[in-house]
N, CA, C, O and CB atoms as a CASP TS submission, in Angstrom:
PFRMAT TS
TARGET T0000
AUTHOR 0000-0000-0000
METHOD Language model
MODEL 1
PARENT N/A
ATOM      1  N   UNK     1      53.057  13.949  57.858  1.00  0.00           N
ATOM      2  CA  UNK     1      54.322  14.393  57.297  1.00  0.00           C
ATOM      3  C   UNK     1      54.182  15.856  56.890  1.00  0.00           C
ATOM      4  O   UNK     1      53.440  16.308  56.019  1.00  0.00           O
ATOM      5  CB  UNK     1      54.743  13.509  56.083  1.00  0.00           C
ATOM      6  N   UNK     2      55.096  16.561  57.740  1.00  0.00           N
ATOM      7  CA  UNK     2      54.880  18.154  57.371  1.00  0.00           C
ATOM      8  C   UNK     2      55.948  18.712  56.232  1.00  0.00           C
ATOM      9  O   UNK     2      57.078  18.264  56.428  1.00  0.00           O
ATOM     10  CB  UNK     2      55.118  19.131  58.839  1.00  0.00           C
ATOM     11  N   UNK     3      55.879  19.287  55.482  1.00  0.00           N
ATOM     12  CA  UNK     3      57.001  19.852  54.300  1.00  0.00           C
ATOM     13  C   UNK     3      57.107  21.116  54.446  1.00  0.00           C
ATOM     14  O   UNK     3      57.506  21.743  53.464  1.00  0.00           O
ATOM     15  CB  UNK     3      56.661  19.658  52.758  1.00  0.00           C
ATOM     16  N   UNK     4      56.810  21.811  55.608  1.00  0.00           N
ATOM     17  CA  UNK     4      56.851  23.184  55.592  1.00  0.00           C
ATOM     18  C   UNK     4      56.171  24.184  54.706  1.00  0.00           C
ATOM     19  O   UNK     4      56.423  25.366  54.942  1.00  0.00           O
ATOM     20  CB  UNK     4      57.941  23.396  55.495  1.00  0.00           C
ATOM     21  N   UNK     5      55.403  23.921  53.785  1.00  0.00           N
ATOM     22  CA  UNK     5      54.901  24.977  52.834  1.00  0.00           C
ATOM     23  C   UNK     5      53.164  24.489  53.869  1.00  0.00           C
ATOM     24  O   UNK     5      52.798  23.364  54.211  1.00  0.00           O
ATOM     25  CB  UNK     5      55.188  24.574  50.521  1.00  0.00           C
ATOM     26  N   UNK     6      52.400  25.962  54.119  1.00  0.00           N
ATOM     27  CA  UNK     6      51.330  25.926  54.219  1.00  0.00           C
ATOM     28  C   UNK     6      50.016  25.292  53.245  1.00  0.00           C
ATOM     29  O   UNK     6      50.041  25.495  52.031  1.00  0.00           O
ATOM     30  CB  UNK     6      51.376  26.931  54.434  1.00  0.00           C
ATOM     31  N   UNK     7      48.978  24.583  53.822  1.00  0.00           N
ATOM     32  CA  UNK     7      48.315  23.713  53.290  1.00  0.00           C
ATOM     33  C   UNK     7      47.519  25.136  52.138  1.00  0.00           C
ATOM     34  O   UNK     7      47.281  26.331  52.309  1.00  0.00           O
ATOM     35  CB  UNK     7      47.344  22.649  54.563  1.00  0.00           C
ATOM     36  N   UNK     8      47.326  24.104  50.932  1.00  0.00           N
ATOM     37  CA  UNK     8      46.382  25.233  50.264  1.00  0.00           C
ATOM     38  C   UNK     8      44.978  25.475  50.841  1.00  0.00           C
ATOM     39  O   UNK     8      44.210  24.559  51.133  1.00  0.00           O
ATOM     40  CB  UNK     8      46.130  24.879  48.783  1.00  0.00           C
ATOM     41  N   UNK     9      44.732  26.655  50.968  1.00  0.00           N
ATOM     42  CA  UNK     9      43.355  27.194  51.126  1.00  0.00           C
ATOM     43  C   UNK     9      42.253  26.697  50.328  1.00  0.00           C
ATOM     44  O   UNK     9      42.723  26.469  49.213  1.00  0.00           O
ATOM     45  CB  UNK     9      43.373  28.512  50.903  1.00  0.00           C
ATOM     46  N   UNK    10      40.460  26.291  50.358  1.00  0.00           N
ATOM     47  CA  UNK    10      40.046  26.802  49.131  1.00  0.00           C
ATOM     48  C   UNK    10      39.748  28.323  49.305  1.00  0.00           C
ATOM     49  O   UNK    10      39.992  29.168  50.167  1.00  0.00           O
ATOM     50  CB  UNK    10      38.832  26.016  48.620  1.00  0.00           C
ATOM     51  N   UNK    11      38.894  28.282  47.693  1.00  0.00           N
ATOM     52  CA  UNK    11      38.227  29.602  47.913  1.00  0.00           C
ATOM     53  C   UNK    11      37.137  29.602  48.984  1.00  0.00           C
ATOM     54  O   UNK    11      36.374  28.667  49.226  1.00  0.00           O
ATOM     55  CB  UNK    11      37.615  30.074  46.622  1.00  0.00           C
ATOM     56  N   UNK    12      37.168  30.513  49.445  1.00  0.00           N
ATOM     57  CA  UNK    12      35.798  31.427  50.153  1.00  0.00           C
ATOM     58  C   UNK    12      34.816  31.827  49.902  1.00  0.00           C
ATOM     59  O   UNK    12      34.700  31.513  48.717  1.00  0.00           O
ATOM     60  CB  UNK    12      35.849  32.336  50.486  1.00  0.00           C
ATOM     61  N   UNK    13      33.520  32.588  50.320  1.00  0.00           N
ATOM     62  CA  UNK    13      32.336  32.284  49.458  1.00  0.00           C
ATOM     63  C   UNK    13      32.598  33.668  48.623  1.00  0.00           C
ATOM     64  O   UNK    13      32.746  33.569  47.405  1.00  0.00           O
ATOM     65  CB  UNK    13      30.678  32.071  50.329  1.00  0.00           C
ATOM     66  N   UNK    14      32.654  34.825  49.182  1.00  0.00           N
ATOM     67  CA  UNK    14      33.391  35.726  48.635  1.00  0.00           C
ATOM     68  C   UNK    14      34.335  35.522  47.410  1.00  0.00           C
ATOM     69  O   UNK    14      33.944  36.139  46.420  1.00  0.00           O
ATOM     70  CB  UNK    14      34.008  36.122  49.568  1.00  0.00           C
ATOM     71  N   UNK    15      35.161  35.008  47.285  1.00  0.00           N
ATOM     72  CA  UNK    15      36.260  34.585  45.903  1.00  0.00           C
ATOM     73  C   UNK    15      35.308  33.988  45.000  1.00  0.00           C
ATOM     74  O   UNK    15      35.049  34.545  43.933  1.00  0.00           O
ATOM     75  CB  UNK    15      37.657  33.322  46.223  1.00  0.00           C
ATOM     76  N   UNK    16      34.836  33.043  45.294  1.00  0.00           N
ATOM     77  CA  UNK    16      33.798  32.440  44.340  1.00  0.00           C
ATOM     78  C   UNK    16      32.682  33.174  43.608  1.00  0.00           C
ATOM     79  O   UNK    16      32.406  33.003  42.420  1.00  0.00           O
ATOM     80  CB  UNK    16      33.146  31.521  45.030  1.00  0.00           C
ATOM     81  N   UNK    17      31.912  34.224  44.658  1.00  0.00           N
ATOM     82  CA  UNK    17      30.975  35.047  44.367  1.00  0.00           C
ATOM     83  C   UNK    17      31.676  36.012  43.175  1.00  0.00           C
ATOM     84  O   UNK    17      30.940  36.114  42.194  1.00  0.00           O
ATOM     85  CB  UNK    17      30.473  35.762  45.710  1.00  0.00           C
ATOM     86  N   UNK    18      32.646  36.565  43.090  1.00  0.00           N
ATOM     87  CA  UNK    18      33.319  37.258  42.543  1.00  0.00           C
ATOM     88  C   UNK    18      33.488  36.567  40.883  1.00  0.00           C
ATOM     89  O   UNK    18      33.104  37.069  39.827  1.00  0.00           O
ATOM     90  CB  UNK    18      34.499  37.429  43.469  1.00  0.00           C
ATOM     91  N   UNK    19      34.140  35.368  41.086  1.00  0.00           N
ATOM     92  CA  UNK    19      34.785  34.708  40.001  1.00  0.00           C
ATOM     93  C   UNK    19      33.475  34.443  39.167  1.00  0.00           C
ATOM     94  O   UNK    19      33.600  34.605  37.954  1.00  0.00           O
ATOM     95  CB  UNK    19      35.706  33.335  40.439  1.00  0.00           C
ATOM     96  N   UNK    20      32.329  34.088  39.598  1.00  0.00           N
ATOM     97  CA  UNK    20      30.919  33.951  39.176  1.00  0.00           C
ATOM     98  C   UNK    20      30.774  35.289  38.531  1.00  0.00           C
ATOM     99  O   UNK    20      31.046  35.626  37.379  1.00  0.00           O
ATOM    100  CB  UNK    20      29.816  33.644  40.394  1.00  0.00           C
ATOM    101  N   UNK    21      30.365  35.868  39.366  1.00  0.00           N
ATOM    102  CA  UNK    21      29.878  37.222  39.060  1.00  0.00           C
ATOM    103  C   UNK    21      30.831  37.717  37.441  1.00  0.00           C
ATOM    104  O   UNK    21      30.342  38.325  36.490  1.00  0.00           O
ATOM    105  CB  UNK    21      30.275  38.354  40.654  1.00  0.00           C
ATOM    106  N   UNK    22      32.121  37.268  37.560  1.00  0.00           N
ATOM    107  CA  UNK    22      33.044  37.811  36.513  1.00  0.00           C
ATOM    108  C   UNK    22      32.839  37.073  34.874  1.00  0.00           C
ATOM    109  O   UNK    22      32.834  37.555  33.742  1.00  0.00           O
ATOM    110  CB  UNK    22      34.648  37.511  37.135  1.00  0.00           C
ATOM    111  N   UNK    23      32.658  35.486  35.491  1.00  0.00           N
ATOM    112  CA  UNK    23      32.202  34.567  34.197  1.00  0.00           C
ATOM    113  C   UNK    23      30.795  35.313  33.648  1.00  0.00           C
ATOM    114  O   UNK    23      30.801  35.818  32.526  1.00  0.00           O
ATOM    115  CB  UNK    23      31.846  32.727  34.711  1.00  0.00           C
ATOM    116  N   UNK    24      29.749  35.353  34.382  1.00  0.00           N
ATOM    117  CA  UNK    24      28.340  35.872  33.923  1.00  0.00           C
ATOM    118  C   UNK    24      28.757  36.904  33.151  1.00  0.00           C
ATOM    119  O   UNK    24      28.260  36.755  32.035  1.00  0.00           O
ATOM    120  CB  UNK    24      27.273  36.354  35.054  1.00  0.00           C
ATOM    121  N   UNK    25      29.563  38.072  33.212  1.00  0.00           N
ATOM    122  CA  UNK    25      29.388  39.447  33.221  1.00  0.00           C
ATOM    123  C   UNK    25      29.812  38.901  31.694  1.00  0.00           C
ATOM    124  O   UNK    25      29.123  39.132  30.700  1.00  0.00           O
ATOM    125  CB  UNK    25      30.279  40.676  34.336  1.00  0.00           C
ATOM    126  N   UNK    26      30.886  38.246  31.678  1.00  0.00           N
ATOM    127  CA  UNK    26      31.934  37.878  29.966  1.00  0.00           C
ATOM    128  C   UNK    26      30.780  37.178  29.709  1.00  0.00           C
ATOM    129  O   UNK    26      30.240  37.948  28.914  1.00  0.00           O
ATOM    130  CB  UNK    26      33.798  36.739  29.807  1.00  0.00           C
ATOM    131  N   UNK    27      30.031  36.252  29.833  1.00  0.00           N
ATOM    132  CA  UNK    27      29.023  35.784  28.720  1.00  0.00           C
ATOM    133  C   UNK    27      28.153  36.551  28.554  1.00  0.00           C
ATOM    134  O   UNK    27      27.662  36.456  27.429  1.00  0.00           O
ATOM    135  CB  UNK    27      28.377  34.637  28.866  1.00  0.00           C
ATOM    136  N   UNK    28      27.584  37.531  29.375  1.00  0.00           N
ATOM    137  CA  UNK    28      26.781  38.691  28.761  1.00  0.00           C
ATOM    138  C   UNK    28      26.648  39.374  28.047  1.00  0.00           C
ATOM    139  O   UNK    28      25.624  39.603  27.403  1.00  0.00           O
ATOM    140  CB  UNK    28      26.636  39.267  29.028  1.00  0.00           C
ATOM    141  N   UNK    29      28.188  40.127  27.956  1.00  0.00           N
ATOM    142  CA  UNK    29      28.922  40.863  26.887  1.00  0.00           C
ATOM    143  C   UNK    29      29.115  39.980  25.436  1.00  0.00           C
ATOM    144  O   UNK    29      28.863  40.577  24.389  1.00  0.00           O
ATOM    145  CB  UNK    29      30.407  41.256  27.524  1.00  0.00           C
ATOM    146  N   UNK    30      29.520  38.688  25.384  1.00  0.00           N
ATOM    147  CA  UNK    30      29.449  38.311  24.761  1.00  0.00           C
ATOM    148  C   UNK    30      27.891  37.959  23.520  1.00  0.00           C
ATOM    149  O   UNK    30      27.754  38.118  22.307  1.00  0.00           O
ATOM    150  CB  UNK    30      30.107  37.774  25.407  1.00  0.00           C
ATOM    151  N   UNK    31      27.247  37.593  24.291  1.00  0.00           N
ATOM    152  CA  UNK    31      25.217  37.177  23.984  1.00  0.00           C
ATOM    153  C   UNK    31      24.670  38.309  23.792  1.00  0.00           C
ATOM    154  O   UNK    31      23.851  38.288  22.873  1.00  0.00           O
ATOM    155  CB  UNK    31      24.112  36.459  25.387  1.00  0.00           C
ATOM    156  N   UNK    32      24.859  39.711  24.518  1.00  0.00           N
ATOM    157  CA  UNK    32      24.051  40.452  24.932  1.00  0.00           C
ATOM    158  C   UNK    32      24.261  41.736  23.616  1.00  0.00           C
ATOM    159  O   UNK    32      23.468  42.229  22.814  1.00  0.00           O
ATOM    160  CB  UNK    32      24.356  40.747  26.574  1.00  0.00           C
ATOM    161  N   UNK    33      25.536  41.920  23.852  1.00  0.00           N
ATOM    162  CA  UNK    33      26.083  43.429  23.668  1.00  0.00           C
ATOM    163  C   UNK    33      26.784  42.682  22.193  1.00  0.00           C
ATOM    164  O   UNK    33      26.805  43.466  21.244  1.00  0.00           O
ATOM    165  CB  UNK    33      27.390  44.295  25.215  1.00  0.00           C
ATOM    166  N   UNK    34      27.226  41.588  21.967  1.00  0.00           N
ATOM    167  CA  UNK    34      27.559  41.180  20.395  1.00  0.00           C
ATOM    168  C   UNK    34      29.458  41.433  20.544  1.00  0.00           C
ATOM    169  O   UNK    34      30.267  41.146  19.662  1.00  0.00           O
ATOM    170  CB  UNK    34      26.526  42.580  18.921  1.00  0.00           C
ATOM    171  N   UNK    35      29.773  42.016  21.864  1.00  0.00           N
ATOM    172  CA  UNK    35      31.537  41.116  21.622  1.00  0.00           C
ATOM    173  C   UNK    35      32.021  40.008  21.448  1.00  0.00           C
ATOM    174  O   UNK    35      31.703  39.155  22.277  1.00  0.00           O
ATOM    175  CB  UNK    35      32.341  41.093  22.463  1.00  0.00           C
ATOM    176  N   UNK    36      32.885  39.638  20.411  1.00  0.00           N
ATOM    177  CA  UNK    36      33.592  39.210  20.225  1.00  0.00           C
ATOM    178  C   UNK    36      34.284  38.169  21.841  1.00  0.00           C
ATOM    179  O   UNK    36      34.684  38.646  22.903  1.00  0.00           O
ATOM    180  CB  UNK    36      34.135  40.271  19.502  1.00  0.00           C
ATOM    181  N   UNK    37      34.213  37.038  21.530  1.00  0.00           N
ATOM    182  CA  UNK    37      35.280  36.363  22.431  1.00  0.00           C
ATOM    183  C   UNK    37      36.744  37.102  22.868  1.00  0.00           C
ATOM    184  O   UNK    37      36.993  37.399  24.036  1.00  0.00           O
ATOM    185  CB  UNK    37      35.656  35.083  21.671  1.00  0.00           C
ATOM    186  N   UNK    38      37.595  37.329  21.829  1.00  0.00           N
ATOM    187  CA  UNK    38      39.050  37.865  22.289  1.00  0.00           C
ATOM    188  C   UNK    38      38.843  39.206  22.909  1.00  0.00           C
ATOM    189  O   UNK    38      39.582  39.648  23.789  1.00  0.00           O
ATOM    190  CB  UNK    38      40.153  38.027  21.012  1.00  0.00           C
ATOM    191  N   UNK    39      37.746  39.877  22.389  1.00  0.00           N
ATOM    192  CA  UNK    39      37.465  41.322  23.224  1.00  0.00           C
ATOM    193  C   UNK    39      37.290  41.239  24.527  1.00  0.00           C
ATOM    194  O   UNK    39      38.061  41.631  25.403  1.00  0.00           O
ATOM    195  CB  UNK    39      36.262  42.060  22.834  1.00  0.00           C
ATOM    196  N   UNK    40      36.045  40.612  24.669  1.00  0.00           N
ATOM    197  CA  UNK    40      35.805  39.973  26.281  1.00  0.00           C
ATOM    198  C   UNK    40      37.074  39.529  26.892  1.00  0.00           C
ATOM    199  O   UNK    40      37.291  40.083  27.970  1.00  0.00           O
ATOM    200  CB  UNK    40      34.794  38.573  26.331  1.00  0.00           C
ATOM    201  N   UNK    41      38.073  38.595  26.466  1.00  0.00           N
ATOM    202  CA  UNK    41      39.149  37.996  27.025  1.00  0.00           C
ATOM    203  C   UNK    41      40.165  39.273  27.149  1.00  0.00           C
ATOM    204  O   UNK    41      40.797  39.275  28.206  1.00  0.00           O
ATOM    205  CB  UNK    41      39.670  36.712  26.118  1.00  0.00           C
ATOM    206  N   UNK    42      40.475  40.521  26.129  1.00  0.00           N
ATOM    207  CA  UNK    42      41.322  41.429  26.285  1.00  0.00           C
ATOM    208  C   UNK    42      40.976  42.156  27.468  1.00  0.00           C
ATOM    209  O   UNK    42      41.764  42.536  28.334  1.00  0.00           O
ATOM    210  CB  UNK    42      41.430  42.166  25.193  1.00  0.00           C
ATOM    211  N   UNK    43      39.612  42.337  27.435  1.00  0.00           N
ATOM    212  CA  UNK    43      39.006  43.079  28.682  1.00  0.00           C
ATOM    213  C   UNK    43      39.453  42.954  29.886  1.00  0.00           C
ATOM    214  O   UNK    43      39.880  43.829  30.640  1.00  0.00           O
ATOM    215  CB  UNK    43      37.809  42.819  28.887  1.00  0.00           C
ATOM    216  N   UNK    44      39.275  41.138  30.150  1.00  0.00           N
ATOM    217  CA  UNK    44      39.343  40.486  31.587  1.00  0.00           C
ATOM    218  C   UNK    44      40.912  40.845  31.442  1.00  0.00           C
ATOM    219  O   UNK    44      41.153  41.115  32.619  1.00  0.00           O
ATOM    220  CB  UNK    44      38.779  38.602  31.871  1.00  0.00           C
ATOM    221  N   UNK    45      41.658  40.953  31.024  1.00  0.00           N
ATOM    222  CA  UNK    45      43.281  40.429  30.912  1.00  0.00           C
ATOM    223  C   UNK    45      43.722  41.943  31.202  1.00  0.00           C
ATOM    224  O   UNK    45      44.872  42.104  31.610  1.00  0.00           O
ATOM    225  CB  UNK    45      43.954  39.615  29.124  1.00  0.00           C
ATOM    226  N   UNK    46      43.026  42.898  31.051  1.00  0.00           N
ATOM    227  CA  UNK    46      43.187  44.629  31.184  1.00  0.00           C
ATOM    228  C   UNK    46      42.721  44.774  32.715  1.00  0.00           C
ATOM    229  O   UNK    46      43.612  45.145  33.479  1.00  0.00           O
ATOM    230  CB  UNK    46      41.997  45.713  29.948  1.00  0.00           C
ATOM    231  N   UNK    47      41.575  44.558  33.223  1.00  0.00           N
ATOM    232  CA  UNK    47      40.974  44.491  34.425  1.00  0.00           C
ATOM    233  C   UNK    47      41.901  43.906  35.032  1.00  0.00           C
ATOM    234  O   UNK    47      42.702  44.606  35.651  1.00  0.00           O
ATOM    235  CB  UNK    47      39.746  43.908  34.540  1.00  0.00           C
ATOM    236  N   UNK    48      42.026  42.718  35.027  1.00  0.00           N
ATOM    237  CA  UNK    48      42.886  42.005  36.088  1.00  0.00           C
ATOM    238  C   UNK    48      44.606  42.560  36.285  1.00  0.00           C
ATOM    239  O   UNK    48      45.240  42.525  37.339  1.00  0.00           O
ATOM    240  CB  UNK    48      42.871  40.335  35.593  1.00  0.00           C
ATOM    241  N   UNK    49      45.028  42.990  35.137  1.00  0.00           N
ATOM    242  CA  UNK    49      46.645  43.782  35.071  1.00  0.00           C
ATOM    243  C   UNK    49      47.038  44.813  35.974  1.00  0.00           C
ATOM    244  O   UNK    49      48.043  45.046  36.646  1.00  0.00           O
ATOM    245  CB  UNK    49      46.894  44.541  33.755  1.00  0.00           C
ATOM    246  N   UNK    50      45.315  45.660  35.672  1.00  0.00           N
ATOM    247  CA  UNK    50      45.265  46.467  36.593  1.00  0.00           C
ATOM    248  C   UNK    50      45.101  46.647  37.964  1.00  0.00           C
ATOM    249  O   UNK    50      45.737  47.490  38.596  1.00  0.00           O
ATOM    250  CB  UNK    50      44.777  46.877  36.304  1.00  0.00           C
ATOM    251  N   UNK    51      44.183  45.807  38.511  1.00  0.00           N
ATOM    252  CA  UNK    51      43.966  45.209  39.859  1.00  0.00           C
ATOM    253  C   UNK    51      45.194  44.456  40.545  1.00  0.00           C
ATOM    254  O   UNK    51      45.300  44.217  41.747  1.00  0.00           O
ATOM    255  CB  UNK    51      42.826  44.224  39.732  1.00  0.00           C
ATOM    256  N   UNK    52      46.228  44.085  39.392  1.00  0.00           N
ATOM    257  CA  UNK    52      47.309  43.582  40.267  1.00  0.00           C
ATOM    258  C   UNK    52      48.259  44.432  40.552  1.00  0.00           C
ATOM    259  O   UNK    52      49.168  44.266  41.365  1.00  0.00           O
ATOM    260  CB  UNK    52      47.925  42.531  39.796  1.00  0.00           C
ATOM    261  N   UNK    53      48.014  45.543  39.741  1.00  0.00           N
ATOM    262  CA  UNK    53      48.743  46.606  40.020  1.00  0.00           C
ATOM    263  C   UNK    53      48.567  47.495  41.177  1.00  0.00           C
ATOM    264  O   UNK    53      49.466  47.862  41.934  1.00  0.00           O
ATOM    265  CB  UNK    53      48.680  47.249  39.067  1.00  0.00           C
ATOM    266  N   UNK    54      47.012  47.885  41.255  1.00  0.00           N
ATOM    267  CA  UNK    54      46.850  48.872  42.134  1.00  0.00           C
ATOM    268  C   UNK    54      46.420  47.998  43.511  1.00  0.00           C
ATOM    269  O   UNK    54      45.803  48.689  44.320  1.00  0.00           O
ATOM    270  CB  UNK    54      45.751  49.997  41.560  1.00  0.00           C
ATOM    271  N   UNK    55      46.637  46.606  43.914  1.00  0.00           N
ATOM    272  CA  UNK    55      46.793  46.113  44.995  1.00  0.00           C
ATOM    273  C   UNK    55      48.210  45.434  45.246  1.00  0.00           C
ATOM    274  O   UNK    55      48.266  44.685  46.221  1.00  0.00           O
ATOM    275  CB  UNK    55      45.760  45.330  45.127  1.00  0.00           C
ATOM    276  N   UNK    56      49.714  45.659  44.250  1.00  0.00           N
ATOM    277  CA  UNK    56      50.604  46.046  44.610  1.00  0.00           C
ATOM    278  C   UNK    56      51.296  47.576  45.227  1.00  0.00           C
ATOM    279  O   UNK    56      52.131  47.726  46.119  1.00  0.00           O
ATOM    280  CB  UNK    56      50.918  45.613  43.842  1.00  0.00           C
ATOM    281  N   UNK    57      50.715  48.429  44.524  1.00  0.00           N
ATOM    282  CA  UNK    57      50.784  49.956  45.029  1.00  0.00           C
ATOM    283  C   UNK    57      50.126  49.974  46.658  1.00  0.00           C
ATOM    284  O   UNK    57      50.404  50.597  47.682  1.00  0.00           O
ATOM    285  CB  UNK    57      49.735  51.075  43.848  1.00  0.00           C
ATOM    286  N   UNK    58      49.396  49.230  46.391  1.00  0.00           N
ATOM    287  CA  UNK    58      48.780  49.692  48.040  1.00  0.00           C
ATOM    288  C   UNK    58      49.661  48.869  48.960  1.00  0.00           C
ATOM    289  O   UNK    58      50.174  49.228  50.020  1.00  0.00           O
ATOM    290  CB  UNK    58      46.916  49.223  48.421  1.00  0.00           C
ATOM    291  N   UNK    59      49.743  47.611  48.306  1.00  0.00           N
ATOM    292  CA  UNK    59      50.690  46.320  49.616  1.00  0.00           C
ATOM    293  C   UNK    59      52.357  46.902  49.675  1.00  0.00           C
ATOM    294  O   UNK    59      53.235  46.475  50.424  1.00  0.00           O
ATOM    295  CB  UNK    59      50.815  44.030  48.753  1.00  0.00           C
ATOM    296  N   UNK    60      52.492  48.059  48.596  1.00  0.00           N
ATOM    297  CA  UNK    60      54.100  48.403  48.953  1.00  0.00           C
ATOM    298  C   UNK    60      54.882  47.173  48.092  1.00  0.00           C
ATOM    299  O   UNK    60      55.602  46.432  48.760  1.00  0.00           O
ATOM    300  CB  UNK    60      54.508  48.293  50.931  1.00  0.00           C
ATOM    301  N   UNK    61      54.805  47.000  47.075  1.00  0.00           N
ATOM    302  CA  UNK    61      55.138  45.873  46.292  1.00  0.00           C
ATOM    303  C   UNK    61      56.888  46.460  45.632  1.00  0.00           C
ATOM    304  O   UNK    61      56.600  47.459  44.973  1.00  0.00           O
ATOM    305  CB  UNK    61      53.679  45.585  44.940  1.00  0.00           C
ATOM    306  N   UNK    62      57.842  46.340  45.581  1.00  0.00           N
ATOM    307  CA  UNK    62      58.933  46.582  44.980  1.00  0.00           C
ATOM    308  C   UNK    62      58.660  47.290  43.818  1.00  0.00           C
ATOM    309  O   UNK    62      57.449  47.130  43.667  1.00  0.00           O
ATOM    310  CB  UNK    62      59.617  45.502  44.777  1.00  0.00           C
ATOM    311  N   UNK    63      59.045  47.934  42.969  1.00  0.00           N
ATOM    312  CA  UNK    63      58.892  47.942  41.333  1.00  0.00           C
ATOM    313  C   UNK    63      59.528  47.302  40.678  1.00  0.00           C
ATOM    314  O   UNK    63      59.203  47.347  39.492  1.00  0.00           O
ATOM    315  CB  UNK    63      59.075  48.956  40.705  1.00  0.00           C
ATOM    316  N   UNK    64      60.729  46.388  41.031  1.00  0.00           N
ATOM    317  CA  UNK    64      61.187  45.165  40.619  1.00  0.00           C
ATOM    318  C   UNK    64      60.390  44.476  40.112  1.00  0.00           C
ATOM    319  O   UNK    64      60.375  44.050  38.957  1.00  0.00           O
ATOM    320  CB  UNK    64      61.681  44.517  41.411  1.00  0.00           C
ATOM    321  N   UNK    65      59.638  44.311  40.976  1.00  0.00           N
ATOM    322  CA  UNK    65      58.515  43.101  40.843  1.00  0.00           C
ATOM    323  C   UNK    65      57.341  43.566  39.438  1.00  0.00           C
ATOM    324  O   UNK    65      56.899  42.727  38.653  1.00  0.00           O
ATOM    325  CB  UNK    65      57.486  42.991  42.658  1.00  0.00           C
ATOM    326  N   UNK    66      56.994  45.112  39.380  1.00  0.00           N
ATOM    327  CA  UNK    66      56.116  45.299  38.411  1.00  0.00           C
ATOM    328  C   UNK    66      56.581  45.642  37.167  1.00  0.00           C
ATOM    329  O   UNK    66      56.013  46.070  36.162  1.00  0.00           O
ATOM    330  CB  UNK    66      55.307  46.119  38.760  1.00  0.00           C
ATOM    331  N   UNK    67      58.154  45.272  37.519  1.00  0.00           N
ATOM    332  CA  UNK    67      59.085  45.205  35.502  1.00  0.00           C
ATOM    333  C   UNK    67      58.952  43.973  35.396  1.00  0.00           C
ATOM    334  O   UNK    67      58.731  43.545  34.264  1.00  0.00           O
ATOM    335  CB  UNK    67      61.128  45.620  35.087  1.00  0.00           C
ATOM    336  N   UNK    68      59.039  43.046  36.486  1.00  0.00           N
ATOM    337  CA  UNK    68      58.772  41.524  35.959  1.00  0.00           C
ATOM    338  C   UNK    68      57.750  40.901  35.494  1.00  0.00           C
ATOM    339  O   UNK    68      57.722  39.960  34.700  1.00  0.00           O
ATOM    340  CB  UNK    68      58.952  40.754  36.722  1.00  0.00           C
ATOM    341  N   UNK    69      56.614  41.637  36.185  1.00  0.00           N
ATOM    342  CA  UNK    69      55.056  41.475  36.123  1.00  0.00           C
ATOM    343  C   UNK    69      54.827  41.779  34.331  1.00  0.00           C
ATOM    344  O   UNK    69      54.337  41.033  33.482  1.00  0.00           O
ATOM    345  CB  UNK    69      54.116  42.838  37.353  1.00  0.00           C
ATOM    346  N   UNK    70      55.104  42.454  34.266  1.00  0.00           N
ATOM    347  CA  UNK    70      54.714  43.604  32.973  1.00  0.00           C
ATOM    348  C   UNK    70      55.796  42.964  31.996  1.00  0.00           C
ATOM    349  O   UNK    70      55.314  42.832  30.871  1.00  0.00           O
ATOM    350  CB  UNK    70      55.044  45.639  33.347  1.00  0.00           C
ATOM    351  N   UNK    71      57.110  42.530  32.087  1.00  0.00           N
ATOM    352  CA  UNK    71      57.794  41.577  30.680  1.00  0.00           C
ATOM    353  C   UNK    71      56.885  40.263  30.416  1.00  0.00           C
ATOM    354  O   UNK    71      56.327  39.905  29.379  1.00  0.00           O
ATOM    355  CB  UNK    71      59.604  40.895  31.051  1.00  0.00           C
ATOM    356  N   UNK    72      56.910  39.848  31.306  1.00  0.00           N
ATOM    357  CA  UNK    72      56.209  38.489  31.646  1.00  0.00           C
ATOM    358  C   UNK    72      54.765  38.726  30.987  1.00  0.00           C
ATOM    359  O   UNK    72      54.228  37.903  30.246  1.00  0.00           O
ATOM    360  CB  UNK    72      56.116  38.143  33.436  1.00  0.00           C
ATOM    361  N   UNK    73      54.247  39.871  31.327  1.00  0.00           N
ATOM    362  CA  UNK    73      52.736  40.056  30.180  1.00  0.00           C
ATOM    363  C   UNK    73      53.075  39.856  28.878  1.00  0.00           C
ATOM    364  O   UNK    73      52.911  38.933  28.080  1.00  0.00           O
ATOM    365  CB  UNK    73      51.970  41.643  30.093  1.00  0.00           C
ATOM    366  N   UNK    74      53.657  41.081  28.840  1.00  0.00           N
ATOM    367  CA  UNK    74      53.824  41.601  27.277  1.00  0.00           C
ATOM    368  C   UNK    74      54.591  40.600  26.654  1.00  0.00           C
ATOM    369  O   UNK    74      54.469  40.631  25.430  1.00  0.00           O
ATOM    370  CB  UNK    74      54.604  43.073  27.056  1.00  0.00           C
ATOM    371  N   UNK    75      55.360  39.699  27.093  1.00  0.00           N
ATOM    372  CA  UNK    75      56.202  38.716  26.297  1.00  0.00           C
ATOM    373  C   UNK    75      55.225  38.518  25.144  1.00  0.00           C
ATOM    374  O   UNK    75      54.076  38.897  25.370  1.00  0.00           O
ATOM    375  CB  UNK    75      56.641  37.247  27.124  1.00  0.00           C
ATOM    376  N   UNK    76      55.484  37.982  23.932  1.00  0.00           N
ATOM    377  CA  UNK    76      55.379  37.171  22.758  1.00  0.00           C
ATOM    378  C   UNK    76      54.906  36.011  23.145  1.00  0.00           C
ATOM    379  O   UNK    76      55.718  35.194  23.580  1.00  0.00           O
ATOM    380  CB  UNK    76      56.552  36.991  22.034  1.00  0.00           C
ATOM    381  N   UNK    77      53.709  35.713  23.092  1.00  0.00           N
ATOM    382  CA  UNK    77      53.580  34.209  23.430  1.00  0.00           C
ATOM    383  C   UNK    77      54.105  32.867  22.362  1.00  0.00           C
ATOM    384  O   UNK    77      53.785  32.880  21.174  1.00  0.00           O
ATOM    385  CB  UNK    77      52.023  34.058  23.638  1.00  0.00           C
ATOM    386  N   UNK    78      54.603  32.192  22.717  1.00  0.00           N
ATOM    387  CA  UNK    78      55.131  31.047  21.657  1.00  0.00           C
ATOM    388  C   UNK    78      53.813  30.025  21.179  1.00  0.00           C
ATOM    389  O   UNK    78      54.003  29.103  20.387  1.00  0.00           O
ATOM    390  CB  UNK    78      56.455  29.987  22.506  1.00  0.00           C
TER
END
């Protein structure tokens, strides 16, 4: 039975290597260097904002899309 939406992918060894590499780096900082949990977490949440940014700039992404991106951050969380 097909539904038209493409089957999900997994990750690749690449994606994984990465996502690893990213967990280690935050418990390091954390054990190593004496940050704080929410620091480490502000960090990853800064890194990644940015990376979605500057691989929308490159893919030609609307700027529609990076006022939505960016309310949707900054919202108030409930």
């Amino acid at each position: 039975m097909e539904s038209g939406t493409p089957p999900r992918n997994r990750l690749g060894g690449a994606e994984a290597v990465v996502i690893i590499v990213i967990v280690a780096m935050a418990a390091i900082l954390v054990a190593l260097e004496g940050l704080t949990v929410p620091d480490v977490l502000q960090l990853l949440i800064s890194a990644g904002l940015i990376a979605v940014l500057l691989v929308g700039l490159v893919c030609g992404t609307p700027v529609r899309s990076f006022g939505a991106l960016l309310r949707v951050l900054l919202a108030p969380s409930a």
